[in-house]
C-alpha positions as CSV (number, residue, x, y, z in Angstrom):
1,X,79.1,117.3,68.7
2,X,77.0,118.9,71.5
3,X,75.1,115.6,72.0
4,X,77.6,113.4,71.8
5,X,79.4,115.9,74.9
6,X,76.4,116.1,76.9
7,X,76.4,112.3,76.6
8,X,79.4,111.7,77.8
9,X,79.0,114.2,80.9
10,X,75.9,112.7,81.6
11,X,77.7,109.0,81.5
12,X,80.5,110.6,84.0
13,X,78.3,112.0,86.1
14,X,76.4,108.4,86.0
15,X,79.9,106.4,87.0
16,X,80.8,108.8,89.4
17,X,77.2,108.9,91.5
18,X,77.0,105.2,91.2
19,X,80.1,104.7,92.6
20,X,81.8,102.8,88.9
21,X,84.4,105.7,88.8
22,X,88.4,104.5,90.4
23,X,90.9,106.4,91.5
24,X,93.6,106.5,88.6
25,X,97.2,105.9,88.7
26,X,99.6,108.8,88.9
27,X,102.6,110.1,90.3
28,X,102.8,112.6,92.8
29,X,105.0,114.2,94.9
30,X,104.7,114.8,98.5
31,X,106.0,117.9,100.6
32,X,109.6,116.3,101.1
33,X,110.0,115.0,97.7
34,X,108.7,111.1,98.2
35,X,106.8,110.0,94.9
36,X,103.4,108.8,95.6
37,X,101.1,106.2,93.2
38,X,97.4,107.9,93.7
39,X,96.2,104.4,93.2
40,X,97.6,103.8,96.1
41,X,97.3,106.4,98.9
42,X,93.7,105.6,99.8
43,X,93.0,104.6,103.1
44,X,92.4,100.6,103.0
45,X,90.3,100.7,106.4
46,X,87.6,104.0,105.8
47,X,87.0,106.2,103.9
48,X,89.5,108.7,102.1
49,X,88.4,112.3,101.5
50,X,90.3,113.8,98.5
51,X,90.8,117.7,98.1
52,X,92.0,119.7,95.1
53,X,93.1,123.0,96.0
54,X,95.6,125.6,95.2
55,X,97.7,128.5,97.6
56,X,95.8,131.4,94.9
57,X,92.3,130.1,96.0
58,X,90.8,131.7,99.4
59,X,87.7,129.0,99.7
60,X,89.6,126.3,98.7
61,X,92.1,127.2,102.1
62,X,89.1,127.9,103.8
63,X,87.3,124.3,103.2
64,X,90.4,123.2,104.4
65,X,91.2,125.0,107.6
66,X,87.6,124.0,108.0
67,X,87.8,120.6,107.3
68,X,91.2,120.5,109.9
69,X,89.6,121.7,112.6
70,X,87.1,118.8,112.4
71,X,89.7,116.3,111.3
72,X,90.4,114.3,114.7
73,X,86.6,113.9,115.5
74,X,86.3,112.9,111.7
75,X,88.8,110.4,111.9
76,X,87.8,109.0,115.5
77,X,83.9,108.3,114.3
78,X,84.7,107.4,110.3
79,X,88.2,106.6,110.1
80,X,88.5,108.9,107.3
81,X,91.5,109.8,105.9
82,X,92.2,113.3,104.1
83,X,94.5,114.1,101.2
84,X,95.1,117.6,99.9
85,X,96.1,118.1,96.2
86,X,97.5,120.9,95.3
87,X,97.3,122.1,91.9
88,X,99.6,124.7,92.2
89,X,102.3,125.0,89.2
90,X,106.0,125.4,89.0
91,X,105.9,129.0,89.3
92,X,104.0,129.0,92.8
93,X,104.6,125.4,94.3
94,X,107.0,126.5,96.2
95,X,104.4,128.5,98.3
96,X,102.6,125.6,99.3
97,X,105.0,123.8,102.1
98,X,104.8,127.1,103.8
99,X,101.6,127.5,103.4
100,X,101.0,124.1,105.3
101,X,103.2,124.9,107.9
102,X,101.5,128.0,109.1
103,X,98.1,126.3,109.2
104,X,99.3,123.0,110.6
105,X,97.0,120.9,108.6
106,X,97.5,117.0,109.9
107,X,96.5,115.7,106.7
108,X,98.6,114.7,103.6
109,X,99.6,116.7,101.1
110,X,100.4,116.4,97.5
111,X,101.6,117.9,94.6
112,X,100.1,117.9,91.1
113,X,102.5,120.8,89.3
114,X,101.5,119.2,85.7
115,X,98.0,119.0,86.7
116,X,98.1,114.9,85.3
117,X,95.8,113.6,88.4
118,X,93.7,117.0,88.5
119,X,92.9,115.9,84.6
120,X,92.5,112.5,85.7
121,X,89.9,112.9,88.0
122,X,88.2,115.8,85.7
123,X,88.5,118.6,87.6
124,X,88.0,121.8,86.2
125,X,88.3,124.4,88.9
126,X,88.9,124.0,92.4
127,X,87.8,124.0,95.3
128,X,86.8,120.5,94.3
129,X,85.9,117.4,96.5
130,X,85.8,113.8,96.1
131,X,84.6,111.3,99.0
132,X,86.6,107.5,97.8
133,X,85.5,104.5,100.0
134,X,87.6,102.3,101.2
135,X,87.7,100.1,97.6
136,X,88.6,102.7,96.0
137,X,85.1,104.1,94.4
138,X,84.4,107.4,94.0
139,X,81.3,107.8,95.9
140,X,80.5,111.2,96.2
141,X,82.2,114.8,95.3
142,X,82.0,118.5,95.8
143,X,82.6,121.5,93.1
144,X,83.2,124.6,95.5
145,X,83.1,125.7,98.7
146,X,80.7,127.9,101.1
147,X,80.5,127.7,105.1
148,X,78.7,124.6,105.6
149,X,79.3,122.5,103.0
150,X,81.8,120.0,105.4
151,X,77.9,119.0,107.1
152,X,77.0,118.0,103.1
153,X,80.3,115.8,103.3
154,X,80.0,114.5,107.1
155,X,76.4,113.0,106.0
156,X,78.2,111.3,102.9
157,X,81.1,109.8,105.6
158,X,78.4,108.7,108.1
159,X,76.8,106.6,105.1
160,X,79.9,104.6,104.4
161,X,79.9,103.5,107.9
């Protein structure tokens, strides 16, 4: 059982590196209620920078409030596009649209209360990035956050130039 799990890490780690790993199809919600298909929120002409985060979790707001402040210049030089997922639950969803609205954040933001995409995508604690290029390949991705890190992520954006 232990090989066969370490097998099948290393073969997701593989996919995921090489680029063989899509973004799957779920069903979100966005701040005013909309339903969004995760298969199709990329951005079709760059890159799309996908962050899991929750309101409980101080470095996943602060890779965020880091990641807005650099947002405009991102977008003007990549074309990037960045998606916030919160994995916040029923009991404290309902902190996250004012969350966004003190901090402003001109990105999207979404809502996985029954944690389906977060499982898709194999997260198992956030902070937890994922750089998608504009086919939709997961090309690159981040497990937590320390000061610095958006320079790690900036590299991986100037590659898909």
């Amino acid at each position: 059982m232990k090989h066969l799990f370490i097998t099948f890490s290393l073969a997701l780690i593989c996919s995921v590196t090489f680029g063989q790993n899509k973004i799957p199809s779920v069903k979100l919600k966005d701040l005013e209620g909309s339903t969004v298909d995760t298969s199709t929120m990329l951005n079709e002409d760059g890159p799309t920078i996908i962050c899991f985060w929750a309101t409980w979790c101080s470095p996943c707001k602060r890779e965020l409030n880091n990641y807005a402040e650099l947002y405009e210049e991102w977008q003007e030089e990549t074309g990037v596009k960045i998606i916030a997922v919160s994995i916040d639950d029923q009991r404290s969803a309902s902190r996250v649209a004012p969350y966004i609205n003190s901090v402003e954040w001109e990105f999207d933001v979404l809502l996985d209360v029954n944690s389906q995409f977060k499982r898709a995508m194999n997260v198992i604690n956030v902070p937890h990035t994922f750089l998608v290029d504009k086919d939709g390949n997961v090309v690159w991705q981040h497990n937590n956050y320390a000061d610095g890190d958006e320079d790690e992520l900036y590299e991986q954006l100037e590659k898909l130039k």
